[in-house]
N, C-alpha and C positions, 0 to 999 in steps of 0.2 A: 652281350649277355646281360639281363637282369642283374643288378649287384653290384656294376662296375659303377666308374663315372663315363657313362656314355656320354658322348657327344656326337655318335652318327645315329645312323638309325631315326626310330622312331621319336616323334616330340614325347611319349609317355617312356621309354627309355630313358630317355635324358633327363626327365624330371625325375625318375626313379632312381636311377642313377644317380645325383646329386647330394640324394636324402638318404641313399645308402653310404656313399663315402663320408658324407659327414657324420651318420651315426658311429660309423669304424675308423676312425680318426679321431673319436673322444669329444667333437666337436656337437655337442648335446644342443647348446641353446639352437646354433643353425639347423642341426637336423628337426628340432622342436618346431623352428619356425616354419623349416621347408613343407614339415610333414602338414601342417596344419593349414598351411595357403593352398595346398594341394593333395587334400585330403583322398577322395575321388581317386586321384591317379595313383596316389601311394596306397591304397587301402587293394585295390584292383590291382595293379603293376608289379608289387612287388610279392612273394611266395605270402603263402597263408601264414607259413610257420616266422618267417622272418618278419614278416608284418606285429606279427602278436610280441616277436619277439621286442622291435625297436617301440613298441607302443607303453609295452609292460615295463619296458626301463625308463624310458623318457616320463612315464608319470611315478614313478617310483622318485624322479633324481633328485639331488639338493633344493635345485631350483622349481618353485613351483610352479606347476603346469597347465593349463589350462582346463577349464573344463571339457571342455571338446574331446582331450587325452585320456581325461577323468573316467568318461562316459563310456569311450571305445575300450580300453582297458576293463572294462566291467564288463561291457558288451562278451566281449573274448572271452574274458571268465566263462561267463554263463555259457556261452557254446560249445567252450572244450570243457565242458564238464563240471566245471567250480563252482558252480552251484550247487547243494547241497539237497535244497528241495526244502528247507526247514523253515524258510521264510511262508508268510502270508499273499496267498496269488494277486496275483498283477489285479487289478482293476479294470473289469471288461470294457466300461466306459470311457472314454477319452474328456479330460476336461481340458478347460481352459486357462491361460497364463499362470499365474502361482500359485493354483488348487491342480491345475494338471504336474506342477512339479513336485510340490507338497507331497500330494499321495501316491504319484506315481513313482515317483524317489525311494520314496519309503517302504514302497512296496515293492521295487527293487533293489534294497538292502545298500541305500546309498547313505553316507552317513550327513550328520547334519552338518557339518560343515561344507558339503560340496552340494548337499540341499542348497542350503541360503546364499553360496555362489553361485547355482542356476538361478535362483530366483533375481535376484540381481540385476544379471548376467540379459544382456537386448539382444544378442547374436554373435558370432564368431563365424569370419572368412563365408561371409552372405548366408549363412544358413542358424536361423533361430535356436538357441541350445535345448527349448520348449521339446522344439522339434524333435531334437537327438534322444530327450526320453521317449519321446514317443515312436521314435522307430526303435528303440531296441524294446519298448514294448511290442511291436508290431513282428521283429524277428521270431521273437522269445516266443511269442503265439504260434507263429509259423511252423516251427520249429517243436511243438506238440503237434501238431496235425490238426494247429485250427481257425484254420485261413476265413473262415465268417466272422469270427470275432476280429482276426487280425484286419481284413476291409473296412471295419470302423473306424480301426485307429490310421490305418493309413489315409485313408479320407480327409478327417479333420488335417493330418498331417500336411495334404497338399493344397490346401483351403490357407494353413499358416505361409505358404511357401511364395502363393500370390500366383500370377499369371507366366504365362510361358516366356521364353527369352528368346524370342523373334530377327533380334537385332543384334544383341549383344548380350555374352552369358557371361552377366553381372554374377551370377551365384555359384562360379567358380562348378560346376557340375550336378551341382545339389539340388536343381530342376528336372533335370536330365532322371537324375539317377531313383529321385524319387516316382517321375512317371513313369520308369520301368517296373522300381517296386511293386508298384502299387496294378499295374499289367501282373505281374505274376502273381499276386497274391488274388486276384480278380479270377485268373485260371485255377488256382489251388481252389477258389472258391467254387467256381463254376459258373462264373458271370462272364462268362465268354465277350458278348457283345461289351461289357464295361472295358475289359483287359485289351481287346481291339481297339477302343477306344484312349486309352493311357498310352498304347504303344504308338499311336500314331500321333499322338502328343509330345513323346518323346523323339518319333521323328522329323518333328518338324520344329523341333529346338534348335537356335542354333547354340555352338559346340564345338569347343576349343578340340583340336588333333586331338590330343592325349586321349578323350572320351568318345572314342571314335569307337569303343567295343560294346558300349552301351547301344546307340547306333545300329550295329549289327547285334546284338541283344534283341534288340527291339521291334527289328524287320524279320529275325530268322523267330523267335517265339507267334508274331502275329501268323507267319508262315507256317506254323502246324498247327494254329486254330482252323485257319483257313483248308489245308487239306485233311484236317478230319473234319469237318465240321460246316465247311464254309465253300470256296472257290477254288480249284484247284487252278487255275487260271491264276487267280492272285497273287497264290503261293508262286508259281511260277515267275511273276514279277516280283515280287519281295525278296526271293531269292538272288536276282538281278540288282535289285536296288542293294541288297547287303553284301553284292560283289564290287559296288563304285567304292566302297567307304574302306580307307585305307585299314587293312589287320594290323592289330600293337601284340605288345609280348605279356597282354595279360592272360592270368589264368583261365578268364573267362573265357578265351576262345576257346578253350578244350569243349565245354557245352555249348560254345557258339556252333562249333564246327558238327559234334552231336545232333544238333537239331537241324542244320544243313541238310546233313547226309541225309534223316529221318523224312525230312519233306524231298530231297531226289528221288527215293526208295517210290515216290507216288505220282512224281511227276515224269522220271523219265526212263520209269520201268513198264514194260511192254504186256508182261503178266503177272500174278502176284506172287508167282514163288521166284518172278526174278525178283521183285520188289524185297520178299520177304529174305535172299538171301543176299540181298546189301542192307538189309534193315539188322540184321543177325552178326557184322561185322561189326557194330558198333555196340562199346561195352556201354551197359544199364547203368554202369557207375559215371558215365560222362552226363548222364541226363540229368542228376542230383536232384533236388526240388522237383525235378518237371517230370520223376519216373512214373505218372498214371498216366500222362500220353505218350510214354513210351510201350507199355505193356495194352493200351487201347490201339496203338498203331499195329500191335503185333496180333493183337486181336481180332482186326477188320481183316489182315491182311491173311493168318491163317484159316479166316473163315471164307474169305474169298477163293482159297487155294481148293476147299474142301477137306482142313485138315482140323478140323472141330476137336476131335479126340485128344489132337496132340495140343491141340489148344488150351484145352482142359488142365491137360496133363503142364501145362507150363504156369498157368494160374498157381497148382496145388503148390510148385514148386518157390513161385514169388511170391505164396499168403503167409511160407514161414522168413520170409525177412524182415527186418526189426526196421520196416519202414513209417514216416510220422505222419498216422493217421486218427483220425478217432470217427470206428464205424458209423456209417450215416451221415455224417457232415461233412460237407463240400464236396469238391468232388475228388479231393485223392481219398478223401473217407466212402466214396460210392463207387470208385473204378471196378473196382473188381468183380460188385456184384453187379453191374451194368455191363461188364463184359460175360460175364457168367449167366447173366441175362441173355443176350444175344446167340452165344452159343447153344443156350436151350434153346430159343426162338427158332435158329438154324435148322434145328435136329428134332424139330415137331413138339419137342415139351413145353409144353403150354403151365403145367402148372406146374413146374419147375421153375421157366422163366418167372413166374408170378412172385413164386419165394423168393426168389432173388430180387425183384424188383424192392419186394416188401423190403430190404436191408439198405437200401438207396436212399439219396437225401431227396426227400418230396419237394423242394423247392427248385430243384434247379430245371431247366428247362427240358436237360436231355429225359432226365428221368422224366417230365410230367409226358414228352411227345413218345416216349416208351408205353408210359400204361395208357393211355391213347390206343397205339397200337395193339397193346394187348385186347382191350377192349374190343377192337375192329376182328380181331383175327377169333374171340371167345363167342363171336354172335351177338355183340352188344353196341350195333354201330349208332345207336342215336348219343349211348354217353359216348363214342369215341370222337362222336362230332359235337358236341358240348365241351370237351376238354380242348381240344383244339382252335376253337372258334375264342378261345381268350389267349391265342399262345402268337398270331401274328406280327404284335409288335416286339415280341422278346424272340421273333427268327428271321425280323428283317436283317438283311445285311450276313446276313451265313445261310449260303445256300443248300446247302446238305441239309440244313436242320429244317429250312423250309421246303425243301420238296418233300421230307418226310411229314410236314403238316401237311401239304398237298396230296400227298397218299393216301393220308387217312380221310381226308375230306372227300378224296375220289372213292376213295372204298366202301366209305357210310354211305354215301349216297345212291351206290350201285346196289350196296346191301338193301336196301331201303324201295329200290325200283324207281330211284328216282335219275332215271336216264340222261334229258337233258341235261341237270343241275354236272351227274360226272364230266359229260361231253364239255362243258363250260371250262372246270376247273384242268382237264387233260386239256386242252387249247389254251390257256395258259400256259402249261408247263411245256407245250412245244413252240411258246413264240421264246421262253427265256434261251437269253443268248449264246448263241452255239446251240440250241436244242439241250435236249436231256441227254445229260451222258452216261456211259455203263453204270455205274456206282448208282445214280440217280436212278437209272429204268429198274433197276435191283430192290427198288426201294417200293415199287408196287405189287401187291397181289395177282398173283396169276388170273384171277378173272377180273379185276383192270385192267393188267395187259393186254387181255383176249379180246376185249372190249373196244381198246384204246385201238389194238390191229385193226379192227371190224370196221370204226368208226373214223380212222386217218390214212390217209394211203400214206402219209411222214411219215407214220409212228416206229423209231427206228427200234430191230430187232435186237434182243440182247445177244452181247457177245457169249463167246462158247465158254469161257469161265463162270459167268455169271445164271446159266441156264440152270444151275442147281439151284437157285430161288425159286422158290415156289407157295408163296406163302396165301394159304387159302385161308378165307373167309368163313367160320362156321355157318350153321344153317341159324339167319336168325328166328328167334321164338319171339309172336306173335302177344301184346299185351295179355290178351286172353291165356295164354298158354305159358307165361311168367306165373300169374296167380293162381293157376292150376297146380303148377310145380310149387309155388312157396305153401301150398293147402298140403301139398301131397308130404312135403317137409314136415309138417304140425301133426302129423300121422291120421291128418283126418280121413273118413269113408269116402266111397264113392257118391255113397248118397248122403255125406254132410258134405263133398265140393258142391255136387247139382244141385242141392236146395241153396249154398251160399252164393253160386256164379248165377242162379236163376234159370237154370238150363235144363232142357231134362237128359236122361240118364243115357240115352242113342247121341244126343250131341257130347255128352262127356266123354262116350269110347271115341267118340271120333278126334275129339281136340286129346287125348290121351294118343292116339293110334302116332298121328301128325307130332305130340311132344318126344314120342318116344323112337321114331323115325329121326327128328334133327336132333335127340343127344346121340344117337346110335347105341340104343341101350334097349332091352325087351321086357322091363318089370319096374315095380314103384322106386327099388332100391336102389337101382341102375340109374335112373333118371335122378333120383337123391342126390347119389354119390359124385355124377357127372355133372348136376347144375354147382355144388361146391367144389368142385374141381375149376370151374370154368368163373367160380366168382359171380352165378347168378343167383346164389341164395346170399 
């Protein structure tokens, strides 16, 4: 058990173990030392509560502590609550050596003496003390709900740290642990591809036993990029790879084990409400930080099932938790309206999903390949294929998000009558490997599909859960019959549109008969109402 002095068991037991007997034995300086060669394992190994505990006394004691102690004892403050809020905010920017401790010290309410001992101060137990402000500024952001700001500082962060430990892990974990950080704060952000990229940095560290939860940290988080997002294939191997790597008795597993279960639910569930009811054993409180792909998993999964409504209805119920977000930024700040997105998307509301998209952070990729989509599905397939055509190198390597740029690319162009150019980009998507699969074929418009049957004797058919997509293509309007409508908007006459389009007044009933035909609407108000509805005024 965590606490003791172990000596069987796991190597982070025993190092946990060590630094707990010697804290309860009075034996301060040793636990001071143990705690600090073995930061990493004791920070993770040993309970939340008892960590804070032997951190707060050991920098408290006679003997003076390091700074290392200094910092984490401050860190603790500020998360359990001891900060006051009265201080001056942190400083979005990250600087460099004694201007990054200077004002970042200061600006977390550290006083000057433990200032000008960072300054000083070239590293402690392989990891820069520079460093250590700048991750507890990096938490501290976090920790509001504002993981864009926090990617900057974690960044320079791993920039001070140097290159990975290939060979030998000279930085006692602080490589390790930083390129997980900086993986999850990449997901809080929504730079998926970046956080896939840290994570597989982290796994190719090498790494002493004890840090072995990090490890599976780092395989099982890439693994629910990967099945919402990406390869369910992958996931399936990552899942594999974070079963070689020996479990410790850190608290982390409890979320390790959480995101396990969360990508099972996808990979070796047969339909979605079996999926959705091993996704629904696992408490939301295990997922911590990572709760917007928990309520996104639950989202794909009861819109898969056809339970939209109830989907709805569980949003209402997670908007009133005092979770750390700040609307629009990032993506725990966009989850809910990208999920409330898609359930209107499911259920024909068009400009329902629109509002909600408007509340999403415009930069990240899902939201830009969403209003894409909107576009496609509003009758507006040349801007949906303009938005897309800059989105391929931010969806290589996650394939969920590129078959949904290849949908829309297949969809504008069908829209469009531009036949071959679909036939092209559908021949693509049936050489990617294994072919396209359910979730994938779900992700085209009903007349792509029809199109793609017509045009492949492959083109495999969607499964019986997935047959409730159906997502059609408005009738698109014709340049001529956009500036008809935007005339019709300005309350101009009939006869001040034909003398401004140059037409006379038998072609204007006619491209009127034809605009009022594809909004499905029968008078000038109709057609008004319906083009701002749809985002074409």
């Amino acid at each position: 058990m965590i606490g003791r002095r172990a000596t069987d068991r796991t190597p982070l037991a025993r190092v946990v173990g060590e630094i707990d007997y010697a804290y309860t034995h009075g034996r301060y300086a040793r636990a001071r030392e143990l705690l600090e060669r073995n930061l990493i394992a004791g920070w993770f190994g040993l309970a939340p509560e008892r960590f804070a505990e032997i951190v707060s006394d050991l920098s408290r004691s006679d003997e003076p502590p390091g700074a290392l102690l200094q910092i984490l004892a401050l860190m603790l403050s500020k998360r359990s609550g001891g900060d006051d809020g009265s201080r001056d905010a942190v400083p979005e920017r990250s600087l460099d050596a004694d201007a990054a401790v200077v004002e970042m010290g200061g600006a977390l309410g550290m006083d000057s003496s433990l200032i000008e001992q960072l300054r000083r101060s070239g590293g402690e137990q392989g990891v820069p003390v520079t460093s250590l402000v700048q991750l507890l500024h990096m938490f501290t952001l976090r920790l509001e709900g504002r993981p864009k700001q926090a990617m900057r500082v974690i960044g320079a962060l791993e920039q001070h740290l140097g290159s990975m430990e290939t060979v030998l892990d000279r930085s006692r974990g602080w490589t390790l642990f930083i390129a997980v950080q900086h993986g999850i704060t990449a997901m809080l952000a929504g730079d998926l591809s970046a956080a896939l990229a840290s994570f597989t940095r982290a796994r190719m560290q090498r790494y002493a036993p004890e840090h072995g939860f990090l490890v599976r940290d780092a395989c099982l988080k890439s693994a629910i990029i990967e099945v919402l997002y990406g390869d369910v294939e992958r996931a399936r191997a990552l899942l594999v790879e974070a079963e070689d790597v020996i479990r410790t008795e850190s608290w982390v597993e409890a979320a390790n084990d959480a995101a396990q279960r969360l990508v099972e639910t996808f990979v070796l569930s047969e339909t979605p409400d079996d999926a959705l009811g091993l996704l629904d054993r696992v408490p939301m409180r295990d997922f911590g930080e990572l709760w917007p792909f928990y309520i996104v998993a639950v989202q794909q999964l009861l819109a898969d099932a056809g339970r939209v409504e109830e989907s709805d209805a569980r949003f209402a119920l997670f908007d009133t938790l005092a979770l750390p977000r700040v609307l629009g930024e990032g993506f725990n700040g966009s989850a809910f309206a990208l999920c409330r997105y898609a359930n209107a998307l499911a259920s024909g509301n068009l400009e329902e999903a629109r509002e909600n998209l408007a509340e999403a952070d415009g930069d990240l990729v899902v939201t830009r390949l969403a209003i894409a989509v909107q576009d496609l599905l509003s009758g507006r397939p040349r801007e949906a294929q303009q938005r897309v055509a800059g989105l391929r190198q931010e969806t290589r390597g996650l394939r969920m998000l590129d078959v949904y740029r290849l949908s829309v690319l297949a969809g504008s162009h069908l829209a469009l009558g531009e036949e071959e150019e679909c036939a092209e980009v559908l021949g693509f998507v049936l050489r990617l490997p294994g072919g396209p699969r359910p979730r994938e074929l779900a992700a085209f418009t009903s007349e792509v599909r029809a199109f793609a049957e017509t045009r492949f004797a492959a083109w495999p058919s969607l499964p019986g859960w997935a047959e409730r997509f159906s997502f059609d293509v408005r009738p698109v309007l014709t340049e001529r019959e956009l500036e008809i409508l935007g005339e019709l908007a300005a309350g101009r006459s009939r006869e001040q549109i034909a003398q401004a389009e140059f037409i006379s007044m038998n072609t204007l009933k006619t491209h009127l008969r034809s605009l009022y035909r594809k909004l499905g609407v029968r008078s000038r108000t109709g057609a008004v109402l319906e083009g701002e509805r749809r985002g074409l005024l």
